[in-house]
Biopython code that builds the backbone (N, CA, C, O; Angstrom):
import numpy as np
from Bio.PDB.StructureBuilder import StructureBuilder

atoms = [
    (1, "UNK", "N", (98.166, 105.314, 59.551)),
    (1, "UNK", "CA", (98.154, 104.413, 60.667)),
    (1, "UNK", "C", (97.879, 103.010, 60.146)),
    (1, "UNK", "O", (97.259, 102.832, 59.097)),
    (2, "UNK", "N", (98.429, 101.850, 61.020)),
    (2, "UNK", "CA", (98.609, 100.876, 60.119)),
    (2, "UNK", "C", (97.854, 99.423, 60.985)),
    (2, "UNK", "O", (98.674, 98.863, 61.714)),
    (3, "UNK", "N", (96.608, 98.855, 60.985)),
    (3, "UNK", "CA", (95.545, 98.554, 62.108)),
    (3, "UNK", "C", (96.795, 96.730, 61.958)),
    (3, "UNK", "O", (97.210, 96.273, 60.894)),
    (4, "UNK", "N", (97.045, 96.166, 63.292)),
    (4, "UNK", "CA", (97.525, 94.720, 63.076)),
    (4, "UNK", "C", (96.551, 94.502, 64.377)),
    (4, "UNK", "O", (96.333, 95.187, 65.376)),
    (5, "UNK", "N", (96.002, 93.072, 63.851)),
    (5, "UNK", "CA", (95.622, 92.116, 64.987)),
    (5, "UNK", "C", (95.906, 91.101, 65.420)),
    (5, "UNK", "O", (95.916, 90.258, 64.524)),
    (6, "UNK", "N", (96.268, 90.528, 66.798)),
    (6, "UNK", "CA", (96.500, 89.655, 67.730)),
    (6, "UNK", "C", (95.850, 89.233, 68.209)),
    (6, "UNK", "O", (95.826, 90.089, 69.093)),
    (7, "UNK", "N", (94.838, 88.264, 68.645)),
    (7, "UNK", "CA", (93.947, 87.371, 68.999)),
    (7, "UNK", "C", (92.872, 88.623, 69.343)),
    (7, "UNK", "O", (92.365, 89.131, 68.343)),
    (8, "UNK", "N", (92.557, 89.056, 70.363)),
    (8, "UNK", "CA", (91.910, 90.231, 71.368)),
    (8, "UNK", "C", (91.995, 91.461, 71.439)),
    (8, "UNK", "O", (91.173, 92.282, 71.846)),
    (9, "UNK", "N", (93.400, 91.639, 70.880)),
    (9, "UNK", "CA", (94.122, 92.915, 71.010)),
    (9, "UNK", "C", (94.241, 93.565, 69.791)),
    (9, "UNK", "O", (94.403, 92.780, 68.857)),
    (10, "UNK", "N", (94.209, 94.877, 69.452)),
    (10, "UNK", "CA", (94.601, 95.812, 68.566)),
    (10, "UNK", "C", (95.121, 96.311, 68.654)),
    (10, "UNK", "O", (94.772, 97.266, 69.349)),
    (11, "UNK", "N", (96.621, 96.347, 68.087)),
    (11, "UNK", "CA", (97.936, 97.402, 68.029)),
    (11, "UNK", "C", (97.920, 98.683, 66.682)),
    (11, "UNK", "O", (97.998, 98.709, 65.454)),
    (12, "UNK", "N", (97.798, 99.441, 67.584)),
    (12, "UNK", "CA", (97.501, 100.619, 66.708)),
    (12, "UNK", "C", (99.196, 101.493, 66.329)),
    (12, "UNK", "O", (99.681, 102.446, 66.938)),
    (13, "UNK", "N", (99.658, 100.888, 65.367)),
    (13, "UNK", "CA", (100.874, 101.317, 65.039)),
    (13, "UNK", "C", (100.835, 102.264, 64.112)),
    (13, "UNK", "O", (99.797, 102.800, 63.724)),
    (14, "UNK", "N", (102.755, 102.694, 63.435)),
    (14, "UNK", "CA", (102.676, 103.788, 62.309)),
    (14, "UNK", "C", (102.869, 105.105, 62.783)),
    (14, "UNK", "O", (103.225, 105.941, 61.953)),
    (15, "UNK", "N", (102.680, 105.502, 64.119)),
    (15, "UNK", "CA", (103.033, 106.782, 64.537)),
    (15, "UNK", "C", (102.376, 106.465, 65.949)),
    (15, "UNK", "O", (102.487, 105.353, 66.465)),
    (16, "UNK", "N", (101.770, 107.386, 66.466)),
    (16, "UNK", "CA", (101.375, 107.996, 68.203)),
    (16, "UNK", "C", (100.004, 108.015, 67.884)),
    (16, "UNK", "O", (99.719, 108.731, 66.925)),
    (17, "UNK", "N", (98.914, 107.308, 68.534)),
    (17, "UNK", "CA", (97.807, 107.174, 68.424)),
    (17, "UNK", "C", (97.043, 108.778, 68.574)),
    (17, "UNK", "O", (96.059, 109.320, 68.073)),
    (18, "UNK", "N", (98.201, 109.196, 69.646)),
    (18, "UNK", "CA", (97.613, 110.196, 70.327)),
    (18, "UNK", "C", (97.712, 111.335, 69.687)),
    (18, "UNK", "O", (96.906, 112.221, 69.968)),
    (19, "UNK", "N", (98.760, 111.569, 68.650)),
    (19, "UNK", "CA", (98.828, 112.815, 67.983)),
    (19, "UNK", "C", (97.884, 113.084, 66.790)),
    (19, "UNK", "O", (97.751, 114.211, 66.314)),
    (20, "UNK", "N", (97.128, 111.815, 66.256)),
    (20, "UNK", "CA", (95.919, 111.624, 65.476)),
    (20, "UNK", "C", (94.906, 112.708, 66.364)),
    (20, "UNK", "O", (94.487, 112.519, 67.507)),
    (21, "UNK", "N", (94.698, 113.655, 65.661)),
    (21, "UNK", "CA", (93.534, 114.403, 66.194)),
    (21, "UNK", "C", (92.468, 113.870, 66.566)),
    (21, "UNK", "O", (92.092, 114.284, 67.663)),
    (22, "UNK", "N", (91.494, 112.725, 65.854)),
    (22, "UNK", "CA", (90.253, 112.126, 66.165)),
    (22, "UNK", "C", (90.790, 110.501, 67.107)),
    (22, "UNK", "O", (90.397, 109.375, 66.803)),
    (23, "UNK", "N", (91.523, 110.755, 67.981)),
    (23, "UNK", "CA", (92.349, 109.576, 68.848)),
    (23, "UNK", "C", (90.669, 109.234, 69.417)),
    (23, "UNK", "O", (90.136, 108.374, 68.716)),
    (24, "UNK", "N", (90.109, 109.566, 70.130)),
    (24, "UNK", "CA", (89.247, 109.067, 70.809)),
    (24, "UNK", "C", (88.024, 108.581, 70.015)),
    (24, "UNK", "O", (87.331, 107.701, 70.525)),
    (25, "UNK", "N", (87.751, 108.999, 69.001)),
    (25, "UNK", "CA", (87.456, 108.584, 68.049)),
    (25, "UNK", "C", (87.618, 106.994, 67.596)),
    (25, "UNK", "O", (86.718, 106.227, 67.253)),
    (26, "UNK", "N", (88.749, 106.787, 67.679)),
    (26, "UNK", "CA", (89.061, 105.621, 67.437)),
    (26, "UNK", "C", (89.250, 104.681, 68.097)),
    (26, "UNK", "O", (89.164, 103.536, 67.651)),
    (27, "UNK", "N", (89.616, 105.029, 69.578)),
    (27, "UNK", "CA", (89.614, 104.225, 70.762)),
    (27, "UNK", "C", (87.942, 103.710, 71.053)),
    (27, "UNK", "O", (87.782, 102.730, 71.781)),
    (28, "UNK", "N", (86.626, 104.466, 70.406)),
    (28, "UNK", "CA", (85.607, 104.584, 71.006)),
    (28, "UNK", "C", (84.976, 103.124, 70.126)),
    (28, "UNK", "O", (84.257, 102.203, 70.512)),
    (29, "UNK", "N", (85.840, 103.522, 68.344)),
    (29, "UNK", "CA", (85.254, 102.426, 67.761)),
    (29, "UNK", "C", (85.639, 100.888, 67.485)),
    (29, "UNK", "O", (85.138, 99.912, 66.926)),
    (30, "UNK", "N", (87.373, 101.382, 68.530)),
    (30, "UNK", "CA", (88.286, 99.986, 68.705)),
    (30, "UNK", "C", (87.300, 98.943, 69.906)),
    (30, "UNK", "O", (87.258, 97.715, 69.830)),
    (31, "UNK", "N", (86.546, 99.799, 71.000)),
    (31, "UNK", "CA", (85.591, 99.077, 71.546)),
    (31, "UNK", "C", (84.203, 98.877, 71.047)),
    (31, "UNK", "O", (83.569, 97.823, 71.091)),
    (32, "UNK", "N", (83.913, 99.725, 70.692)),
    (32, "UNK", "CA", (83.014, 98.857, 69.717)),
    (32, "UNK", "C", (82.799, 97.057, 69.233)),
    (32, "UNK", "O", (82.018, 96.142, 69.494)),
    (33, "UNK", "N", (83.836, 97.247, 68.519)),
    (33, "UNK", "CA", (84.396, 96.296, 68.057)),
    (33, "UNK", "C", (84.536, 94.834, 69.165)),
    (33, "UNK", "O", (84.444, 93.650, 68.839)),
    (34, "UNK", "N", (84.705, 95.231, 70.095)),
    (34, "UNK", "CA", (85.081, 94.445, 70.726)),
    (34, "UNK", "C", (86.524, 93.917, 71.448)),
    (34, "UNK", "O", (86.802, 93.024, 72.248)),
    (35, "UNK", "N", (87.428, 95.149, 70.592)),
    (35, "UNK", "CA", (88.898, 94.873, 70.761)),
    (35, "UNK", "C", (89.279, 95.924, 71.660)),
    (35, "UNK", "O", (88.750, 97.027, 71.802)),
    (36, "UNK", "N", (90.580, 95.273, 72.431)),
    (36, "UNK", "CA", (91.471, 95.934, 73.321)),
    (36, "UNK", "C", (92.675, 96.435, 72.979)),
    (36, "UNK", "O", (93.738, 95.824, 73.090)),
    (37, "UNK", "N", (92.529, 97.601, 72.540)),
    (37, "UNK", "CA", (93.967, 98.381, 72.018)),
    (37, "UNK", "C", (94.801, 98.455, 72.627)),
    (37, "UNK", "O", (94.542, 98.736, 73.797)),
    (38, "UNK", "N", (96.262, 98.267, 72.270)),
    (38, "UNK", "CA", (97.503, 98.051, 72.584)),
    (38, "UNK", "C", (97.800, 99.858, 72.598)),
    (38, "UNK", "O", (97.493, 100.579, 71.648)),
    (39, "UNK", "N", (98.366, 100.292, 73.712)),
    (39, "UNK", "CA", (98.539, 102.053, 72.934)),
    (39, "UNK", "C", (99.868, 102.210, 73.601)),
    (39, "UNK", "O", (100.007, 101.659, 74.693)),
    (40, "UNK", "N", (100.964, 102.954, 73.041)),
    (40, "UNK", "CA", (102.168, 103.470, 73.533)),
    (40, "UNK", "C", (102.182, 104.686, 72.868)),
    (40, "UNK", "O", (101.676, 105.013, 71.795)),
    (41, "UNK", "N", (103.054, 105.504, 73.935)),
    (41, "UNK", "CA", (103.135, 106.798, 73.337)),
    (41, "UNK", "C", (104.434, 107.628, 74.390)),
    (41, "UNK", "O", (105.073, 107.148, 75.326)),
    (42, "UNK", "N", (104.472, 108.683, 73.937)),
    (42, "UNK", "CA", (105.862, 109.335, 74.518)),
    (42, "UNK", "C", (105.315, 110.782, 74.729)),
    (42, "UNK", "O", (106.190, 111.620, 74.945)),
    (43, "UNK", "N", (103.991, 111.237, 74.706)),
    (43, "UNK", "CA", (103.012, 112.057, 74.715)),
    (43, "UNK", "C", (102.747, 112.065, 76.370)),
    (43, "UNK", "O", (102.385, 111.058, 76.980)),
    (44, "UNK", "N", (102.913, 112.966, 76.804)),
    (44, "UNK", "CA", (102.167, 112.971, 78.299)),
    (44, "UNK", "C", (101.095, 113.567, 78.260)),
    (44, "UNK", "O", (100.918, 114.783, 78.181)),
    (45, "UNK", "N", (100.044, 112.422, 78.335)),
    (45, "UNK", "CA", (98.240, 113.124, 78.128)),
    (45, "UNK", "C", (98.067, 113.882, 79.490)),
    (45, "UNK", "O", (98.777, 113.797, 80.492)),
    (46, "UNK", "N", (96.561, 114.909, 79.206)),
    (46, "UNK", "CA", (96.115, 115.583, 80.134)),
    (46, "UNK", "C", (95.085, 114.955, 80.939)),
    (46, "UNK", "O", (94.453, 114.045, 80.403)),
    (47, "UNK", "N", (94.791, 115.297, 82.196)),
    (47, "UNK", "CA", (93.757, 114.347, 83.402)),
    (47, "UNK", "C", (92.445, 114.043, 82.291)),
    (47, "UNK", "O", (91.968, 112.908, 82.306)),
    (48, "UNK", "N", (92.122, 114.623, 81.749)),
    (48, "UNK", "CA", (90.578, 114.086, 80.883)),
    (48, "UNK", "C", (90.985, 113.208, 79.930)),
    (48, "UNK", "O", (90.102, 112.392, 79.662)),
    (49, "UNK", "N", (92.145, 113.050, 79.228)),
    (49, "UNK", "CA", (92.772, 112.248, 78.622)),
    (49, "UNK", "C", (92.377, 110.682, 78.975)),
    (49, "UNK", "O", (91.722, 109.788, 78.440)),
    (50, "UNK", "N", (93.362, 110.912, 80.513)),
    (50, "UNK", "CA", (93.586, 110.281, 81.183)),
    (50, "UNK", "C", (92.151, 109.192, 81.504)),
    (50, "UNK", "O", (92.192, 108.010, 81.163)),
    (51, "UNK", "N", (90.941, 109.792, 82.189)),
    (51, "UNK", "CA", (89.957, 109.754, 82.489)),
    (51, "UNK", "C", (89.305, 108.753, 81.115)),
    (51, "UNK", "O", (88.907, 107.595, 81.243)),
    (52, "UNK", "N", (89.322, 109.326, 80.178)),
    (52, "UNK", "CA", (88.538, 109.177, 79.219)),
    (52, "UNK", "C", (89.134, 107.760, 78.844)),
    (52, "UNK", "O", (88.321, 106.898, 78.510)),
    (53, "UNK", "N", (90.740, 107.379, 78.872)),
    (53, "UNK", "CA", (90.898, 105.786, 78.525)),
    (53, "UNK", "C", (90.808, 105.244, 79.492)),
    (53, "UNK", "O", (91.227, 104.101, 79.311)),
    (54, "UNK", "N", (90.416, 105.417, 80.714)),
    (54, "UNK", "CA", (89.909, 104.570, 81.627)),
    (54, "UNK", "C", (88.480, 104.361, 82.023)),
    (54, "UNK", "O", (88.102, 103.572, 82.889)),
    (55, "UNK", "N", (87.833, 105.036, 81.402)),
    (55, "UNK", "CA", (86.234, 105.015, 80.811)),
    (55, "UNK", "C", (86.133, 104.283, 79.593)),
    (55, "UNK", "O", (84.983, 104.180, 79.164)),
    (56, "UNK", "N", (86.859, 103.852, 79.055)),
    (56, "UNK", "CA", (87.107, 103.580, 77.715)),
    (56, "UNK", "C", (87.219, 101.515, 78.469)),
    (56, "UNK", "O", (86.426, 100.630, 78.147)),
    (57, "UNK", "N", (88.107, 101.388, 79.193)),
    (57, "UNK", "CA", (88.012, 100.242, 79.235)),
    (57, "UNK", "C", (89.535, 99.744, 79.440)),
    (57, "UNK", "O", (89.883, 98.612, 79.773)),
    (58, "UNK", "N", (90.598, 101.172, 79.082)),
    (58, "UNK", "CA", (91.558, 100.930, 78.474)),
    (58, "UNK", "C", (92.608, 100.543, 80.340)),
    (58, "UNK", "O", (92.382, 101.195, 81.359)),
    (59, "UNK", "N", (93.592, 99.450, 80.263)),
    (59, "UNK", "CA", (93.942, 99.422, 81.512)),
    (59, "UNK", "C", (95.713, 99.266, 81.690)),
    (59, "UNK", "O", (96.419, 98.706, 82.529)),
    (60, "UNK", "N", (95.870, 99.708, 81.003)),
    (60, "UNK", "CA", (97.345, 99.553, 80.031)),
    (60, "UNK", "C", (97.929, 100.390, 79.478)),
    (60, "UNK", "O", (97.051, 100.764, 78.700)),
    (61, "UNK", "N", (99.389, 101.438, 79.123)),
    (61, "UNK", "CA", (99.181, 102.590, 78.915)),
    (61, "UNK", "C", (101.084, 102.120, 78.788)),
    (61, "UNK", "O", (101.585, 101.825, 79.874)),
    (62, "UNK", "N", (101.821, 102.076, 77.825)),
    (62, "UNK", "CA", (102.694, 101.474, 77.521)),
    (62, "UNK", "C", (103.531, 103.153, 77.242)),
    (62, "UNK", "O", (103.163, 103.876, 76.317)),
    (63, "UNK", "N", (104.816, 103.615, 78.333)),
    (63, "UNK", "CA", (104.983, 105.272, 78.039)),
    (63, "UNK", "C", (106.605, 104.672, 78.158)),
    (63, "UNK", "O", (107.095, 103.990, 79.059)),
    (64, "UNK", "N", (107.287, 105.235, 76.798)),
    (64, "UNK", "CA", (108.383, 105.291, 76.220)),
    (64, "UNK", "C", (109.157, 107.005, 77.141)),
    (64, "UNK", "O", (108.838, 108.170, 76.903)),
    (65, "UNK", "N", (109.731, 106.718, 77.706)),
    (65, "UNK", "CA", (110.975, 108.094, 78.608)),
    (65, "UNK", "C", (111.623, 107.628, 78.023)),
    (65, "UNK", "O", (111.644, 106.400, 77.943)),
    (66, "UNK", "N", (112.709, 108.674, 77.136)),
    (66, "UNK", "CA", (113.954, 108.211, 76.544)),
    (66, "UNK", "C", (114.936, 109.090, 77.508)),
    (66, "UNK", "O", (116.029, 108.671, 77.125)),
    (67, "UNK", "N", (115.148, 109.811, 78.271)),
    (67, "UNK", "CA", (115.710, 110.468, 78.944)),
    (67, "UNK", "C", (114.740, 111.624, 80.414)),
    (67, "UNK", "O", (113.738, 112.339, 80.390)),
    (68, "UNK", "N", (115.649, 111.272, 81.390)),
    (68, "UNK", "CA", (115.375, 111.988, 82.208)),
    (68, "UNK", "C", (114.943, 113.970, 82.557)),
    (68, "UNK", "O", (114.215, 114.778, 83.135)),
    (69, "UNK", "N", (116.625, 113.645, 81.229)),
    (69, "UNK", "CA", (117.335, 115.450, 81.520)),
    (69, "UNK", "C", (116.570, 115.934, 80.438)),
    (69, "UNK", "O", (116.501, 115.384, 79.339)),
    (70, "UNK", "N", (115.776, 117.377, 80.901)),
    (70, "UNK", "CA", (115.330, 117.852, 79.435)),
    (70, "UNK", "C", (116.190, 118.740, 78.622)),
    (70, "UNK", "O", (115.645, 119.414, 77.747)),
    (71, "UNK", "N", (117.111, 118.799, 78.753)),
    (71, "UNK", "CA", (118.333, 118.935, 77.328)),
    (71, "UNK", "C", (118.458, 118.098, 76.788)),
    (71, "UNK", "O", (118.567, 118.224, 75.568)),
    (72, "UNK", "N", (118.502, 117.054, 77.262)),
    (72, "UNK", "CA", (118.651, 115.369, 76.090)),
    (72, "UNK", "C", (117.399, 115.200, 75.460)),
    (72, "UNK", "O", (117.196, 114.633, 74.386)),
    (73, "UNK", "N", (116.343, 115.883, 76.417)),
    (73, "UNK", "CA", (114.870, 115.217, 75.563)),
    (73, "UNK", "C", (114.875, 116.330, 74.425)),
    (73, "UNK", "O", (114.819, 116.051, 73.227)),
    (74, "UNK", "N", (114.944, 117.541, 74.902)),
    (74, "UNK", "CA", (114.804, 118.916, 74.136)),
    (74, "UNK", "C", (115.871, 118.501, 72.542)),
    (74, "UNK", "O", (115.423, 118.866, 71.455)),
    (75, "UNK", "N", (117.133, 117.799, 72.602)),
    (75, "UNK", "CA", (117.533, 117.534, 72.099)),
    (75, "UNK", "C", (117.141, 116.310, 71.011)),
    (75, "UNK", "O", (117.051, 116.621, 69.824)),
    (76, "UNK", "N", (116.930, 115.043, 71.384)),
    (76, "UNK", "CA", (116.663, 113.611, 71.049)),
    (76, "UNK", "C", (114.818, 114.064, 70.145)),
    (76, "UNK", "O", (114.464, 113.766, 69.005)),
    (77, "UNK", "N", (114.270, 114.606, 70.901)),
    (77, "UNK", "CA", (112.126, 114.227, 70.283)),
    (77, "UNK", "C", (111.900, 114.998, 70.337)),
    (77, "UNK", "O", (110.676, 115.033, 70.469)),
    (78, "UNK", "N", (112.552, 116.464, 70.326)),
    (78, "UNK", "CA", (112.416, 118.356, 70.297)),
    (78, "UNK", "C", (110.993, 118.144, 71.127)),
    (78, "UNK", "O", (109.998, 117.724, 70.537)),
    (79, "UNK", "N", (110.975, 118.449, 72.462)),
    (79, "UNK", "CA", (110.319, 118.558, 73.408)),
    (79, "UNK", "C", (110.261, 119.693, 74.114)),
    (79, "UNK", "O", (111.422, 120.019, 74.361)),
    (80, "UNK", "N", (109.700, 120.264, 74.448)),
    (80, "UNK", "CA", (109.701, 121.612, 75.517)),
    (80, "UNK", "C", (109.996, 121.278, 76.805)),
    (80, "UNK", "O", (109.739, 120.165, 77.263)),
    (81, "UNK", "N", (110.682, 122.432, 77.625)),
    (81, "UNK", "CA", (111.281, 122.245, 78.914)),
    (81, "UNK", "C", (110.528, 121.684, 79.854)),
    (81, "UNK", "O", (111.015, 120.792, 80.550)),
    (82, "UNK", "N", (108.677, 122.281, 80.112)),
    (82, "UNK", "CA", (108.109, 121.666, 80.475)),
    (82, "UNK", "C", (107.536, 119.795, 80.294)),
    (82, "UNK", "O", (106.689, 119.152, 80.915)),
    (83, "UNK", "N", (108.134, 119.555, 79.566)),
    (83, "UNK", "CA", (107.880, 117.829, 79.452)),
    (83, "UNK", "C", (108.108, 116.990, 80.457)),
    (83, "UNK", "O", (107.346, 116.023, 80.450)),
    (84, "UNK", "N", (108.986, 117.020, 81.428)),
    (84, "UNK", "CA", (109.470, 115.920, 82.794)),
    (84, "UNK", "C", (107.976, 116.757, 83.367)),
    (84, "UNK", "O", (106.975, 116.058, 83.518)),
    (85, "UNK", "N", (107.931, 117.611, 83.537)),
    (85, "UNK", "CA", (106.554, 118.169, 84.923)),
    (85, "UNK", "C", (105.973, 117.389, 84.334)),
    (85, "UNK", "O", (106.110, 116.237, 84.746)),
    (86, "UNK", "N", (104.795, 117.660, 82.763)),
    (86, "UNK", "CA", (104.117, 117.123, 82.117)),
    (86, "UNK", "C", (104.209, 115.528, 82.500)),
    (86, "UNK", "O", (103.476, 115.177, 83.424)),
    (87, "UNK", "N", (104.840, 114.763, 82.030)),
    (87, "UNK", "CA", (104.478, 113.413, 82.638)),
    (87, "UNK", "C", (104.321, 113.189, 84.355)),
    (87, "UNK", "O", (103.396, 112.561, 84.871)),
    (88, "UNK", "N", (105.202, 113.712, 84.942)),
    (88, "UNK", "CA", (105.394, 113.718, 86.180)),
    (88, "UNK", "C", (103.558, 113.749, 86.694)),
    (88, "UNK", "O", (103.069, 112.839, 87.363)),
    (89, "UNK", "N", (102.748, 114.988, 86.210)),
    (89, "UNK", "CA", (101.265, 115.091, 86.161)),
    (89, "UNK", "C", (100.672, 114.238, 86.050)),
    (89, "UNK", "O", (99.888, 113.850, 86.917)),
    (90, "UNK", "N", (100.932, 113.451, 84.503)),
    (90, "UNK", "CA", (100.345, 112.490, 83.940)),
    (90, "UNK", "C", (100.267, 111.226, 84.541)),
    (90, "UNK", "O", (99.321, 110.482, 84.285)),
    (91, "UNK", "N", (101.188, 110.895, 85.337)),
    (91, "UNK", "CA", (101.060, 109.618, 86.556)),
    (91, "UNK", "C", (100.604, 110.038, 87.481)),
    (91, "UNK", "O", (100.151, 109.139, 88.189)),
    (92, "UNK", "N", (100.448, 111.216, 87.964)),
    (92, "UNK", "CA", (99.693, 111.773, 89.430)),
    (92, "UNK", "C", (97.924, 111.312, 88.893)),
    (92, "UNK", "O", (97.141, 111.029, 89.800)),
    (93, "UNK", "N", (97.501, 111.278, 87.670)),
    (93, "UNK", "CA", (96.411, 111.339, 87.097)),
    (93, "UNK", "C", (95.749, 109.368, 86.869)),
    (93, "UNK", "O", (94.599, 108.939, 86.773)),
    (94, "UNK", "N", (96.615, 108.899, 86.863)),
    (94, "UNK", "CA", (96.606, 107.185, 86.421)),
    (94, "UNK", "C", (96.600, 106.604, 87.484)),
    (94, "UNK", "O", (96.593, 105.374, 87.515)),
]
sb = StructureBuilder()
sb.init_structure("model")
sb.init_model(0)
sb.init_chain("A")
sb.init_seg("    ")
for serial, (resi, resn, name, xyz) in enumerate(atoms, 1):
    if name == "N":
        sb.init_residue(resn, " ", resi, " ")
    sb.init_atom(name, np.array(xyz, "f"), 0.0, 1.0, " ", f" {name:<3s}", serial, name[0])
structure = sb.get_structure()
């Protein structure tokens, strides 16, 4: 993972913050710090997920859909069929 800074902000690039096993971990010590992480992802987090970056401070949540149909997704980011529900959740939760 590859840390760049912008005045306030921390963009946590190099891959998916979220597929880093110790993610919260790092979100916990990006405030610390004092900084506001930039996060995108194509990951549809779960409600405690969810919860936890908005306890966090976090108010921003930058989500890449490359396709609707899950044959194109299943195809394009090898995704499971369940993935459209999965996000579909994940905004019921935000």
């Amino acid at each position: 993972m590859k840390l760049m800074i912008w005045g306030g902000d921390l963009a946590l690039t190099g891959g998916d913050i979220f597929a880093f096993p110790d993610w919260k971990e790092v979100i916990r010590k990006v405030g610390q710090y004092g900084f506001t992480p930039l996060l995108s992802t194509k990951i549809p987090l779960k409600e405690d997920d969810i919860y936890f970056l908005k306890e966090s401070g976090i108010k921003f949540l930058q989500f890449s859909l490359d396709s609707i149909f899950p044959s194109t997704l299943q195809t394009m980011v090898r995704v499971k069929e369940d993935y459209i529900d999965n996000v579909k959740q994940m905004f019921e939760y935000s």
